[in-house]
DSSP file (Angstrom, degrees, kcal/mol; ACC not computed):
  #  RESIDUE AA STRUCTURE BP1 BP2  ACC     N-H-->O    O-->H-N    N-H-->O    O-->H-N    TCO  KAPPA ALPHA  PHI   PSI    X-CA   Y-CA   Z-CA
    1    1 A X              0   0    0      0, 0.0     2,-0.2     0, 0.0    84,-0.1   0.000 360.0 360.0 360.0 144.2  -81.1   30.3  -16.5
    2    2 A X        -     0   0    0     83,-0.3    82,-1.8    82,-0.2     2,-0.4  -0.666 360.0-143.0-105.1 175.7  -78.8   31.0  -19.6
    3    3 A X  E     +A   83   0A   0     80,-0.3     2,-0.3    -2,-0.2    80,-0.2  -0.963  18.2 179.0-134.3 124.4  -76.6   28.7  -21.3
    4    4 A X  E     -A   82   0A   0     78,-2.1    78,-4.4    -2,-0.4     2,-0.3  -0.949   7.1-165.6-153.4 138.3  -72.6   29.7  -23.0
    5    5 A X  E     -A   81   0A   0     -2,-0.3     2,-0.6    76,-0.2    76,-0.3  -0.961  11.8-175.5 -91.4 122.0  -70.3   27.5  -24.6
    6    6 A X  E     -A   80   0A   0     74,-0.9    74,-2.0    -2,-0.3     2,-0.6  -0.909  18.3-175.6-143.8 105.5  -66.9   28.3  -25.3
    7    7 A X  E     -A   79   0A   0     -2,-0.6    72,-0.2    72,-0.2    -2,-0.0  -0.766  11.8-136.1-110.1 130.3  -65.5   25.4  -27.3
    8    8 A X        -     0   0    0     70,-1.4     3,-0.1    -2,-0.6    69,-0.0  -0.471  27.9 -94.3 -81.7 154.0  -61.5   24.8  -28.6
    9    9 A X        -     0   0    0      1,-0.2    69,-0.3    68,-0.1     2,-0.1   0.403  59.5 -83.4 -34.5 170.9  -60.0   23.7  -31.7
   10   10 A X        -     0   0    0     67,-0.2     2,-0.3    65,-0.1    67,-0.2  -0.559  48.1-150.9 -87.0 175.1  -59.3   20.1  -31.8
   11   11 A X  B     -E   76   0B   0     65,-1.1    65,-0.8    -2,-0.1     2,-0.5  -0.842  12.1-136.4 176.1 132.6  -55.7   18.8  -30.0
   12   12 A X        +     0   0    0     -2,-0.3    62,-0.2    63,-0.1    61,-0.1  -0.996  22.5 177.6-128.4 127.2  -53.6   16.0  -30.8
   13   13 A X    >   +     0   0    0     60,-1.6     3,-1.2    -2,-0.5    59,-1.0   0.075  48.9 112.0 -99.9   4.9  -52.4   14.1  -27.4
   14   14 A X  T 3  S+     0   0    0     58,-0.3    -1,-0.1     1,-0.3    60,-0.1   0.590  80.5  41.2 -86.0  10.4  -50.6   11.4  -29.2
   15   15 A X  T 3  S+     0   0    0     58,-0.1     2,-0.3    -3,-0.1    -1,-0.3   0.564  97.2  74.0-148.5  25.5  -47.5   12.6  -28.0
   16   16 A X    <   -     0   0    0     -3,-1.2    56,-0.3    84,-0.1     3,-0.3  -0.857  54.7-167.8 -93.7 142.0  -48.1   13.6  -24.5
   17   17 A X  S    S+     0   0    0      1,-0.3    54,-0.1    -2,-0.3     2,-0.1   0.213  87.2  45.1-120.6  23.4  -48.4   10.2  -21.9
   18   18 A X  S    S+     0   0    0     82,-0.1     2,-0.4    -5,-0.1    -1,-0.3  -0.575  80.7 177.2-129.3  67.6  -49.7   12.5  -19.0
   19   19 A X        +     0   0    0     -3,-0.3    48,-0.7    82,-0.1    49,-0.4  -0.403   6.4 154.7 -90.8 155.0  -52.1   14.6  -20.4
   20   20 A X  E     -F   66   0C   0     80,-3.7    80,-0.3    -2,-0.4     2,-0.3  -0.690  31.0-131.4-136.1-160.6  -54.2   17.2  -18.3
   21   21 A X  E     -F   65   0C   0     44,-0.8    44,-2.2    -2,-0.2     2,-0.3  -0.875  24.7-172.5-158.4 122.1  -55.8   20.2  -18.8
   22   22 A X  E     +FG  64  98C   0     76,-3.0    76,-1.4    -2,-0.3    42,-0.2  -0.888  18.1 122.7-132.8-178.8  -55.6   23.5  -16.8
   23   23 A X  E     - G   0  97C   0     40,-1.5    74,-0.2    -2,-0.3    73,-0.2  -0.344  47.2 -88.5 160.5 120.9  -56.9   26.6  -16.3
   24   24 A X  E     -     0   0C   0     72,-0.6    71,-3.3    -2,-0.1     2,-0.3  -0.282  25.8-166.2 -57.6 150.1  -58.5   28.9  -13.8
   25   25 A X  E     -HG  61  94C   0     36,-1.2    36,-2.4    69,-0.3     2,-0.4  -0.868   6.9-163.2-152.2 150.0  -62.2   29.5  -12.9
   26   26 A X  E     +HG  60  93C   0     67,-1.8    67,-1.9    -2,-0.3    34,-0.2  -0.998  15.9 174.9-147.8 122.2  -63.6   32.4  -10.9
   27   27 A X  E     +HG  57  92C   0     30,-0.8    29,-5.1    32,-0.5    30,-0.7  -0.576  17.9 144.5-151.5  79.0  -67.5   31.5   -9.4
   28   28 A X  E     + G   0  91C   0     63,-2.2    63,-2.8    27,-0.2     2,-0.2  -0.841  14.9  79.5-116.7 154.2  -69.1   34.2   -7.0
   29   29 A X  S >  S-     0   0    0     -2,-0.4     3,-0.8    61,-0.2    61,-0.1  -0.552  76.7 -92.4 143.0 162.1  -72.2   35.6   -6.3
   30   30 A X  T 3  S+     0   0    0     -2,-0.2    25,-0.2     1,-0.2    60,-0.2   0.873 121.3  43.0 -45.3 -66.2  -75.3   34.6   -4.2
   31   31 A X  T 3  S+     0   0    0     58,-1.2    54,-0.6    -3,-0.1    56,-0.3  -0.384  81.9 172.7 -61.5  30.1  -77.2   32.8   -7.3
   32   32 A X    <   -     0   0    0     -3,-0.8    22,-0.6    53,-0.1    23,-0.1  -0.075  13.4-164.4 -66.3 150.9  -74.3   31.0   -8.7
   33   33 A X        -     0   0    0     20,-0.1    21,-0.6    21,-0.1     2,-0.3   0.364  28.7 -71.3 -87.7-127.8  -75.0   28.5  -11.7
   34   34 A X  E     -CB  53  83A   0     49,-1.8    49,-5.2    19,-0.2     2,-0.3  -0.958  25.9-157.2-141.6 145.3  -72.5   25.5  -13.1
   35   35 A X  E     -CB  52  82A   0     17,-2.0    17,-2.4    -2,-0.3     2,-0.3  -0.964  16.0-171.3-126.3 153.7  -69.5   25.1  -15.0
   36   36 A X  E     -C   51   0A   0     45,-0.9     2,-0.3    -2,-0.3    15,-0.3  -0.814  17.3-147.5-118.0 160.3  -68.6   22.2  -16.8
   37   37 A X  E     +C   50   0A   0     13,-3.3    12,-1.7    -2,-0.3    13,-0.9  -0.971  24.3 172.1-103.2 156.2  -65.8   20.7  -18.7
   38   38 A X  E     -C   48   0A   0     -2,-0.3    41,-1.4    10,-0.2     2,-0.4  -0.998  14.8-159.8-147.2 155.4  -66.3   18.4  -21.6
   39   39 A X  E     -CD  47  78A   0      8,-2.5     8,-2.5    -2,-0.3    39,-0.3  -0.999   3.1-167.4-131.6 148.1  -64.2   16.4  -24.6
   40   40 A X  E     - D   0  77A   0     37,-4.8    37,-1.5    -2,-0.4     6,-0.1  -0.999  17.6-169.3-123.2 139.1  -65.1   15.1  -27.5
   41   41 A X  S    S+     0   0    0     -2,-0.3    -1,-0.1    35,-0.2     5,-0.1   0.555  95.2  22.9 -91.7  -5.0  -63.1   12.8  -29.8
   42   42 A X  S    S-     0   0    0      3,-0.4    -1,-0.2    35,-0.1     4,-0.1   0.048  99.4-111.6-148.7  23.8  -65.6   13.2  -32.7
   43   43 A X  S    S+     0   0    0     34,-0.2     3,-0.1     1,-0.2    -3,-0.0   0.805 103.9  70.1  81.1   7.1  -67.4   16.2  -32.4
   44   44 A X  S    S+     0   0    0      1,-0.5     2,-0.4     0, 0.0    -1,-0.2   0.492  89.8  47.6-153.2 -66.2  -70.8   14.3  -31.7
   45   45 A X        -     0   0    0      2,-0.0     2,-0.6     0, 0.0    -1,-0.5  -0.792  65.3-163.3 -98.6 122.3  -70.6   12.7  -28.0
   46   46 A X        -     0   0    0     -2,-0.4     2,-0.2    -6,-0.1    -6,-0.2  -0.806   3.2-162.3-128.4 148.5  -69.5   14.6  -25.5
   47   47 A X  E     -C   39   0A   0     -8,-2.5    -8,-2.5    -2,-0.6     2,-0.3  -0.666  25.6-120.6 -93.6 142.6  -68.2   13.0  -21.9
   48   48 A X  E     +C   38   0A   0    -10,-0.2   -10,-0.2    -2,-0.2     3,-0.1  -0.662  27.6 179.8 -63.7 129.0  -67.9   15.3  -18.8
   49   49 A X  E     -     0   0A   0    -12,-1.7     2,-0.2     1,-0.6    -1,-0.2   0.839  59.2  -9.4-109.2 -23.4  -64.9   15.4  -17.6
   50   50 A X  E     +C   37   0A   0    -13,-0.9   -13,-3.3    15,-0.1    -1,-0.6  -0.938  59.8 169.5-166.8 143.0  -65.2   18.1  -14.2
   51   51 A X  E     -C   36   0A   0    -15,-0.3     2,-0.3    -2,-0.2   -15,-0.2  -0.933   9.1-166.3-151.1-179.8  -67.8   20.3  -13.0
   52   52 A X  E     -C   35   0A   0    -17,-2.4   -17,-2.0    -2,-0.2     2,-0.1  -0.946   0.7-157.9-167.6 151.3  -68.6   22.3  -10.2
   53   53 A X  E     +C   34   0A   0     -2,-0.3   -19,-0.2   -19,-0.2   -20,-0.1  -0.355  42.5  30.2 -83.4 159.0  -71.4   24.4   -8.3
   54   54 A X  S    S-     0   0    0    -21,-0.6     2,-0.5   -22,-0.6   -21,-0.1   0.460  94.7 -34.7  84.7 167.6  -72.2   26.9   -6.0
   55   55 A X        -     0   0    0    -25,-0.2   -27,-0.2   -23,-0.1     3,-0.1  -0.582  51.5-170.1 -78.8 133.6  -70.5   30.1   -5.1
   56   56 A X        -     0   0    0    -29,-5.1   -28,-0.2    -2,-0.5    -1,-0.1   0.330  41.6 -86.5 -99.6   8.7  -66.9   29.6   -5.1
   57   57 A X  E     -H   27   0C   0    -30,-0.7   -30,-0.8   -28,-0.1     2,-0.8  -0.436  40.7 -82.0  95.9 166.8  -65.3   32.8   -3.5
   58   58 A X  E    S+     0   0C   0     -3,-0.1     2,-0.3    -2,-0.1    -1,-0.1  -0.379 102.0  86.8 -97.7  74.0  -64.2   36.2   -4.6
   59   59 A X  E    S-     0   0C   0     -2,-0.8   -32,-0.5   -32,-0.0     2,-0.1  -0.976  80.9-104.9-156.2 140.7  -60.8   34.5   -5.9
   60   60 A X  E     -H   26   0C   0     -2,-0.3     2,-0.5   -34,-0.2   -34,-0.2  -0.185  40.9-158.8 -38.5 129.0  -59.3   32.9   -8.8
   61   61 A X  E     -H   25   0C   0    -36,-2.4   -36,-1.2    -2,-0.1     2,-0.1  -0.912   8.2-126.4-133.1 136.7  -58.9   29.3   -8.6
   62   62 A X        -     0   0    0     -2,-0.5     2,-0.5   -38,-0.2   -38,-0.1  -0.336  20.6-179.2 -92.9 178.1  -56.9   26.6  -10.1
   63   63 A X        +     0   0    0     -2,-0.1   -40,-1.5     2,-0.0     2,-0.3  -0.968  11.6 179.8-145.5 129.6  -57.8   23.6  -11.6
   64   64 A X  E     -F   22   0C   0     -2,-0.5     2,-0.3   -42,-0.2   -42,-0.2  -0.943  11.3-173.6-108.1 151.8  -56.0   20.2  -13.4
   65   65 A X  E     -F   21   0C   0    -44,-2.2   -44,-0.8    -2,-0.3   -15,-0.1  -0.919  25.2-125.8-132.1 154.9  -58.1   17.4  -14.8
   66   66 A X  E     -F   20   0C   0     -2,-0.3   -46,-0.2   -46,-0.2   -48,-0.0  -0.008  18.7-166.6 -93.7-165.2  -56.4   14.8  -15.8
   67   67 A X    >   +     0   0    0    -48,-0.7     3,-3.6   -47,-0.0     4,-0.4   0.135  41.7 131.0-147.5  10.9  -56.9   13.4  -19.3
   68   68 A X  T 3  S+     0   0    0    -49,-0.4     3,-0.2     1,-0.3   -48,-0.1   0.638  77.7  61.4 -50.9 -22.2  -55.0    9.6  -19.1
   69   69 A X  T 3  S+     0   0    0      1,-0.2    -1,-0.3   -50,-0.1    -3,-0.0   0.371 102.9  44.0 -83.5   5.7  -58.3    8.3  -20.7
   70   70 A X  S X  S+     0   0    0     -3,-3.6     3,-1.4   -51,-0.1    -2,-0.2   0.214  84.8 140.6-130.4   7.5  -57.9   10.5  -24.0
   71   71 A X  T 3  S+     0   0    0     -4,-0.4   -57,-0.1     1,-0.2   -54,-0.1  -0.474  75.4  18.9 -60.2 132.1  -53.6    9.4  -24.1
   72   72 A X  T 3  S+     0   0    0    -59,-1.0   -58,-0.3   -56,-0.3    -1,-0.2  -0.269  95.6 143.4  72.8 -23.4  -52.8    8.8  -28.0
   73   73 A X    <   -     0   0    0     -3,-1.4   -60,-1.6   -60,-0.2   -59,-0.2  -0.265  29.9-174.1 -51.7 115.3  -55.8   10.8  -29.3
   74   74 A X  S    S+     0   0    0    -62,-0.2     2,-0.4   -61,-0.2    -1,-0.1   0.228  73.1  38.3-107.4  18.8  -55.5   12.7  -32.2
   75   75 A X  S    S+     0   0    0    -65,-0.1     2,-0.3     2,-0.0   -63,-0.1  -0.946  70.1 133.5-146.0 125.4  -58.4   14.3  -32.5
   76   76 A X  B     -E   11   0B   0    -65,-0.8   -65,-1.1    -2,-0.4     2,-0.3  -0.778  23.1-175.2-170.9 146.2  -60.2   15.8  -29.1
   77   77 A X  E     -D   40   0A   0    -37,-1.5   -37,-4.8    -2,-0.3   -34,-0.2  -0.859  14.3-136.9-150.1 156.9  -61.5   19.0  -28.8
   78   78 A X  E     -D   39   0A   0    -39,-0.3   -70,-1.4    -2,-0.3     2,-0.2  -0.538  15.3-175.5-118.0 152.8  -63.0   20.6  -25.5
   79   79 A X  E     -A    7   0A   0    -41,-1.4     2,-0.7   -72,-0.2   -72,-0.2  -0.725   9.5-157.1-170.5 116.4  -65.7   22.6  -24.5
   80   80 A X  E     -A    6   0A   0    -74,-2.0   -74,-0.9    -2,-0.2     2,-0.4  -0.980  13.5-175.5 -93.8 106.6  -67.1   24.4  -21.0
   81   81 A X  E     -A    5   0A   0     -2,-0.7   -45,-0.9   -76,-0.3     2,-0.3  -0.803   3.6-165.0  -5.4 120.7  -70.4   25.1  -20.7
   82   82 A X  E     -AB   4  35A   0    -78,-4.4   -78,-2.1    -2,-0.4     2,-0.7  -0.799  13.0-141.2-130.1 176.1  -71.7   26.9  -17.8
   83   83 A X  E     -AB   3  34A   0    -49,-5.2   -49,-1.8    -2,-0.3   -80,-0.3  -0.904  20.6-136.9 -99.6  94.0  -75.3   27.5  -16.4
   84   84 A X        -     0   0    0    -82,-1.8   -82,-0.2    -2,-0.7   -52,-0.1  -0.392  29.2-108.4 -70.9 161.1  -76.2   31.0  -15.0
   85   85 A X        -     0   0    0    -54,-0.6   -83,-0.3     2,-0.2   -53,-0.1   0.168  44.2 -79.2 -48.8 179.3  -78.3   31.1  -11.5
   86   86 A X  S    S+     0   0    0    -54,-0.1     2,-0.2     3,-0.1   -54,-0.1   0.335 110.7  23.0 -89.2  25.4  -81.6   32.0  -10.9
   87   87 A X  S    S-     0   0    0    -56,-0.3    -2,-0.2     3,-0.0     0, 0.0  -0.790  90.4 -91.7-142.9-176.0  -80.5   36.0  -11.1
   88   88 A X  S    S+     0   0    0     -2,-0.2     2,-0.6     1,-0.1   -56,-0.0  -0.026  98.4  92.7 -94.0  24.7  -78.2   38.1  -12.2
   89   89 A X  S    S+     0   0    0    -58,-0.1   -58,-1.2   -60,-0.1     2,-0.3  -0.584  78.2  88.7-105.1  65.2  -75.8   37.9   -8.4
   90   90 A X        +     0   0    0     -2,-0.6     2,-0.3   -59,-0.2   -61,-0.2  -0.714  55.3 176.0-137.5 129.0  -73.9   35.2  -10.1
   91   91 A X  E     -G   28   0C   0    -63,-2.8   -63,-2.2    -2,-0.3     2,-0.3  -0.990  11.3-162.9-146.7 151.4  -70.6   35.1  -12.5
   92   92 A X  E     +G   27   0C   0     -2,-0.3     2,-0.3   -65,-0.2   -65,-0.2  -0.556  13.9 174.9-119.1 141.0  -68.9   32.7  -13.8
   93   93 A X  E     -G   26   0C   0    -67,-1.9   -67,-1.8    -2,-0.3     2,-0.4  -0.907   9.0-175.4-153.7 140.3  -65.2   33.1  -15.3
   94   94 A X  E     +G   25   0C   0     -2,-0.3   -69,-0.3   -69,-0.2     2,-0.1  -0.974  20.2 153.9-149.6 133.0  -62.1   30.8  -16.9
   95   95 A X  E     +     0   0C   0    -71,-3.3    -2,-0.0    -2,-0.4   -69,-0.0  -0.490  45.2  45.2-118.2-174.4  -58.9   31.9  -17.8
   96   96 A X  E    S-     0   0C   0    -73,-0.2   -72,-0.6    -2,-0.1     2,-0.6   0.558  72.6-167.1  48.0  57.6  -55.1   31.0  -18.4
   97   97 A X  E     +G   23   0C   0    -74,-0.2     2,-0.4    -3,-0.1   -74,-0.2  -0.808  12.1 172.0 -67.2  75.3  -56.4   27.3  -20.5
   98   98 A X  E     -G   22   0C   0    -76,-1.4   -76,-3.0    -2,-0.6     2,-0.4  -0.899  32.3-156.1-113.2 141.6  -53.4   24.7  -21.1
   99   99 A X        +     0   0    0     -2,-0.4     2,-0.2   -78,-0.2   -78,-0.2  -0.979  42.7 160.5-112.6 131.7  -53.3   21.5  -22.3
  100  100 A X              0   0    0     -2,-0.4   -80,-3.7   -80,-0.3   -82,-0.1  -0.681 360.0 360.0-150.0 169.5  -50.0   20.0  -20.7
  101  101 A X              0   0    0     -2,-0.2   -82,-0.1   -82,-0.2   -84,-0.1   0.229 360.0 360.0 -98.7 360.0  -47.8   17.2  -19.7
């Protein structure tokens, strides 16, 4: 298995009172791994917020998660980390990224 990170800037939420996250994910292949989502408010701990397994189809999908536990935070930054399978028949993709109301 491999390991990739692809981590954002920090984000200040302190003046959204819905906040989410969105973004599309694409997960096919036979040997499909994991993707994760994660925040951190300091750069040091980070909590999972959504993940997911398995072969997803050969289609774009969307995705929200909410964020209502990170409302007023002025410092949180994000980060996916995904897992490859146990071959090369699996890929993993995430696009189109918003953090939103």
């Amino acid at each position: 298995s491999k390991t990739a990170i692809l981590k954002s800037n920090c984000f200040d939420l302190s003046t959204l009172s819905n906040p989410g996250i969105t973004f599309q994910y694409h997960m096919f292949g036979l040997n499909m791994g994991t993707i994760a989502l994660e925040a951190s408010t300091d750069d040091m701990v980070w909590d999972q917020l959504w993940s997911l397994s398995g072969d997803q189809g050969d289609q774009w999908r969307p995705a929200r998660v909410s964020l209502s536990s990170y409302v007023g935070a002025t410092f949180i930054a994000f980060r996916f980390f995904g897992i490859s399978g146990s071959s090369f028949t699996g890929d993993i993709a995430i696009d189109d990224i918003h953090i939103n109301e």
